[in-house]
C-alpha positions in Angstrom: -15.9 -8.9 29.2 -17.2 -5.6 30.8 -19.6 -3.2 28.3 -17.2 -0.2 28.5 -14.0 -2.7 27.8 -15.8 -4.2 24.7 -16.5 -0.7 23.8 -13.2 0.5 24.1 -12.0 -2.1 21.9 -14.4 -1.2 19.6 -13.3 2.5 19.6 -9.8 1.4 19.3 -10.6 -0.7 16.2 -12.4 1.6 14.2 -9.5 4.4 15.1 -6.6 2.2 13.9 -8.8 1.3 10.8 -9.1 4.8 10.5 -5.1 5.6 10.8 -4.7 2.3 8.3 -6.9 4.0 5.8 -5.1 7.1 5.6 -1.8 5.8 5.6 -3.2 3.4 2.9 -4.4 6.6 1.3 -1.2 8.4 1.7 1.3 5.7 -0.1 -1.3 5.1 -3.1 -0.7 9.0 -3.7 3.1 8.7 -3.6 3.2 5.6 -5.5 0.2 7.8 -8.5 2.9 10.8 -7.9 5.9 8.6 -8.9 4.4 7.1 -12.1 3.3 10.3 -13.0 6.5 11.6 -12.6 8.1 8.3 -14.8 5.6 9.0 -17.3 7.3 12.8 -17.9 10.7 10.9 -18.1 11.7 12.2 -14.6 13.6 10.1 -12.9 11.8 9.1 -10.0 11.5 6.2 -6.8 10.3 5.5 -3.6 12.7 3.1 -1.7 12.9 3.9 2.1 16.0 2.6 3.6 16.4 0.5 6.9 16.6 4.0 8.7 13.3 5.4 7.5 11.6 2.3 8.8 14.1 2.7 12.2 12.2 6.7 12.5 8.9 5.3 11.6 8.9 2.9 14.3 10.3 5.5 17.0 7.9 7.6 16.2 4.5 5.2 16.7 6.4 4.0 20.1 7.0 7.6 21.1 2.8 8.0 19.9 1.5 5.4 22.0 3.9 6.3 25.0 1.8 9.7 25.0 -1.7 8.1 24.7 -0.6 5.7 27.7 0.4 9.0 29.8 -2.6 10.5 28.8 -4.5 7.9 29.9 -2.9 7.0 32.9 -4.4 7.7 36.2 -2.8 10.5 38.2 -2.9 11.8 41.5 -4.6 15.3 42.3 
């Protein structure tokens, strides 16, 4: 395996840890919001349906669509 391929690997990793750690971040402070909120007696749930998975996906193809156009080589 060449240096820079190894290296861009590398980079790759650390940015989807990166991306894993926010997300990670991001549900722990719904899931702090909603028992806060069930504490107070509000009623109060996260529960995505089939179709918020179905937009989540679309929308990491649609991501790494752009980063492979970016990325692509291009004529001048």
């Amino acid at each position: 395996m060449s240096e820079q391929r190894r290296r861009t690997l590398l980079i790759g990793a650390i940015i989807g840890a990166c991306v894993g750690l926010v997300a990670a971040w991001v549900v722990t402070d719904a899931r702090r919001e909603e028992q806060h909120l069930l504490a107070q007696g509000v009623p109060a749930s996260i529960q995505p349906n089939a179709r918020d998975w179905v937009k989540l996906g679309v929308a990491a193809v649609a991501l790494l669509r752009q980063l492979a156009d970016i990325l692509s080589p291009h004529k001048r």
